[in-house]
C-alpha positions in Angstrom: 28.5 -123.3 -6.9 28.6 -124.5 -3.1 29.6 -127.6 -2.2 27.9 -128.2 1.4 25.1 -125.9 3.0 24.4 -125.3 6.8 20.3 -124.2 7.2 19.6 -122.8 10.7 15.9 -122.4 10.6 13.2 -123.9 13.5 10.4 -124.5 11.1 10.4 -127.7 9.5 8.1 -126.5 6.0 11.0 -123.5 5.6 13.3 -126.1 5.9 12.0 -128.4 3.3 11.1 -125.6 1.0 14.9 -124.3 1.0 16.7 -127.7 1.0 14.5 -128.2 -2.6 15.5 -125.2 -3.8 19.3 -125.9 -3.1 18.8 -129.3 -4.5 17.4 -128.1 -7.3 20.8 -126.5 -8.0 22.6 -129.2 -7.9 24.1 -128.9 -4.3 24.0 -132.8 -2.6 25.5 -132.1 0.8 23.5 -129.6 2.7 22.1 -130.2 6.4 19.8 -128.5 8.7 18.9 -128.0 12.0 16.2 -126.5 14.4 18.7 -124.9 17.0 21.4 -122.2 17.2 23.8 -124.1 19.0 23.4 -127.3 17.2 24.7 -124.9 14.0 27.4 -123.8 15.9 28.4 -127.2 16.5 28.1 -128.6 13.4 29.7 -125.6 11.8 32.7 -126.4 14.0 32.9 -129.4 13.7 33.0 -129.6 10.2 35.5 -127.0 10.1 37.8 -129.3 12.8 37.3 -132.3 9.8 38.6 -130.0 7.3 35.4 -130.1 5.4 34.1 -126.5 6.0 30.5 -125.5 5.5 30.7 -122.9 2.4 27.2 -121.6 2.7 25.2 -120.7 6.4 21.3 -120.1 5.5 19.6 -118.9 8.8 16.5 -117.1 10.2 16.8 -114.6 12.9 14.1 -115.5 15.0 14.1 -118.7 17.0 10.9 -119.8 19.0 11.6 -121.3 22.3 10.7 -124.6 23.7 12.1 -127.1 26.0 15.4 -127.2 25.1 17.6 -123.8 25.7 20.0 -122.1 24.0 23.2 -120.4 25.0 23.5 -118.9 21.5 19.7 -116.4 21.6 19.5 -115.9 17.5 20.3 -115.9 13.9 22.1 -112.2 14.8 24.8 -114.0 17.8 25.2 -117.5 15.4 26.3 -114.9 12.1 28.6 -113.1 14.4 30.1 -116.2 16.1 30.5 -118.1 12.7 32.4 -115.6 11.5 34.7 -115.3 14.3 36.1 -118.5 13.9 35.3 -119.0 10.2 35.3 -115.5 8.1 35.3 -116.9 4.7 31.8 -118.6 5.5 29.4 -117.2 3.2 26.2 -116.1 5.3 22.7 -115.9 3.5 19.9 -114.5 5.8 16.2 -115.7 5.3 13.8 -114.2 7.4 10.4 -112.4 7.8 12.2 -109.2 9.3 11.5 -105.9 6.8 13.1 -103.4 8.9 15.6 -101.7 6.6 17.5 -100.8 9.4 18.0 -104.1 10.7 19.3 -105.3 6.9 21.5 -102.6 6.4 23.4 -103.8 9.8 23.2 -107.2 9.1 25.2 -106.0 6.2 27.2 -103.5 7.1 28.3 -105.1 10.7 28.2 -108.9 10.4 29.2 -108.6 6.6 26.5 -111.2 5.4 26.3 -112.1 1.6 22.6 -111.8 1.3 18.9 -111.1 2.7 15.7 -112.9 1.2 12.8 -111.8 3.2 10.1 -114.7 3.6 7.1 -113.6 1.8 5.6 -114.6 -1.8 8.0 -115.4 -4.5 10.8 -116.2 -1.9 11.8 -119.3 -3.4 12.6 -117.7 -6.3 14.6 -114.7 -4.4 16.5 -117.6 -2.9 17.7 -119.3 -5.7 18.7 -115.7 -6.9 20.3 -115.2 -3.7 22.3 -118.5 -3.4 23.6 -117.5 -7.3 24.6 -114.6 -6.8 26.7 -115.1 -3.6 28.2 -118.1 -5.2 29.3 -115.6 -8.3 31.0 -113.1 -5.2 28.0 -111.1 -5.1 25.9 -109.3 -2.9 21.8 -109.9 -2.8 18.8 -107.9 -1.4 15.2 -108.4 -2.5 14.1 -105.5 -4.8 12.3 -103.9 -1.6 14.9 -104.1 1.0 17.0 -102.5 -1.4 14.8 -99.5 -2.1 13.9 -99.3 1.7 17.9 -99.4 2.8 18.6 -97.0 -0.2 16.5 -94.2 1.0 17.6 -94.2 4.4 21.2 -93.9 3.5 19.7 -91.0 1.4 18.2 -89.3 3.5 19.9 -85.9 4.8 19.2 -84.6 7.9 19.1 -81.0 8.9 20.7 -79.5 11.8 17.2 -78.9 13.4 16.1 -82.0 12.5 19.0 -83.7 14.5 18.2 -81.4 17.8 15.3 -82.5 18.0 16.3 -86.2 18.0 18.1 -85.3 20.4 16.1 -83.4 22.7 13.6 -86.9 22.6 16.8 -89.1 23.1 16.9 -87.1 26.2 14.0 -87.2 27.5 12.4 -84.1 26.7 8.6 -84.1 25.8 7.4 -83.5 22.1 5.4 -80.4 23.5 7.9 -78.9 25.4 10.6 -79.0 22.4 9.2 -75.3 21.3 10.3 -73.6 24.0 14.0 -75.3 23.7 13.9 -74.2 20.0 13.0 -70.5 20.8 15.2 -69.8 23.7 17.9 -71.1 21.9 16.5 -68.8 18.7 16.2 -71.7 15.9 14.0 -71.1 13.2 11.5 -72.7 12.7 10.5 -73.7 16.4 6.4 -74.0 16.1 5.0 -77.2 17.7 3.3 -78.5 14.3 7.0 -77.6 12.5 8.7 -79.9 15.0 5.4 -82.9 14.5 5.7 -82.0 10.9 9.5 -82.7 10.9 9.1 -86.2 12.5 6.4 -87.3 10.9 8.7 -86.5 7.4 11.3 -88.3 9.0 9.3 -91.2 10.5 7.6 -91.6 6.9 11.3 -91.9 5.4 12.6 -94.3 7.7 9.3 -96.0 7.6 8.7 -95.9 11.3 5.2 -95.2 13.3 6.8 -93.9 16.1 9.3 -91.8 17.7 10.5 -94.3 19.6 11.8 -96.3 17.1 13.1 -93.4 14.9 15.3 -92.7 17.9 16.4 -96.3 18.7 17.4 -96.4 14.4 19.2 -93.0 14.8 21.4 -94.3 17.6 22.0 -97.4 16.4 23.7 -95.9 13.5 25.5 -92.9 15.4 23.0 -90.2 13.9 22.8 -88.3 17.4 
């Protein structure tokens, strides 16, 4: 089990909750604190004593307030942890759901775990902290389903030229007339909306917009 713990997190109830929950298994030396750069120094410094954090439990989102920040998030503080520090176990508890956003948390910052802040998250957490501390990785059940059939999802060669065509500014309505000079089958304007709205479903997006921003992100189109 971990030896000292590092909890980033700027609400003091969400702090409290998760410093129980590590007590409660049996880890004495954990600390917390309400900023992003008040982790990044502590993490450093404890690394400069020889006493290195094992375990880094943060949110993403940080509310402003009078004192700024250099470092803007929970996203910057994982990726500048690591830099210095990439043994440093990295559990991420926040209210975020979008899949896409886990699986790159994952994928590109190599974090250990995700526990999503919702009912029964003490629970996931102890789970979490377990299972990292047996070399595992951890998702909540429904991250994992969400993340699962994304990375699942196969898309066709018309379905990626249209992403395309809205990546580059065409109009929705004018995407018919792209489709059928170009002779691709099928290139009705209800067959392009119901090809989004399949695709939108999937990723579990309500707009274009963000369906795009996912599909870029990951190097779809």
């Amino acid at each position: 089990m971990f030896r000292k713990v590092l909890i980033a997190e700027d609400h003091e109830m969400t702090s409290i909750s998760v410093t129980k929950t590590i007590s409660e298994l049996g880890i004495a030396d954990t600390q917390y604190t309400y900023y992003c750069d008040d982790a990044m120094m502590l993490l450093k410094k404890a690394q400069q004593a020889g006493a290195p954090f094992d375990l880094l439990i943060t949110d993403l989102s940080f509310e402003e307030d009078h004192r700024k920040q250099k470092i803007a998030g929970g996203e910057e503080l994982i990726a500048l942890s690591k830099s210095f520090q990439p043994n440093l176990k990295v559990l991420v508890f926040s209210a975020e759901n979008k899949s896409a956003l886990v699986d790159k948390l994952f994928t590109d910052f190599s974090i250990d775990a995700y526990v999503r802040k919702a009912r029964h998250d003490a629970k996931d957490l102890r789970a979490a902290i377990e299972a990292i501390a047996q070399g595992k990785k951890y998702m909540t059940a429904d991250l994992k389903q969400s993340v699962k059939v994304k990375n699942t999802f196969e898309f066709s060669s018309i379905d990626l030229t249209i992403l395309k065509l809205l990546s580059a500014g065409t109009k929705q309505k004018d995407i018919p007339a792209y489709l059928q000079a170009n002779k691709i089958t099928p290139s009705g304007l209800s067959s392009v909306e119901k090809r989004l709205n399949i695709m939108k479903e999937v990723m579990g997006f309500s707009k274009n917009e963000q369906l795009i921003a996912y599909c870029k992100d990951y190097g779809i189109i």
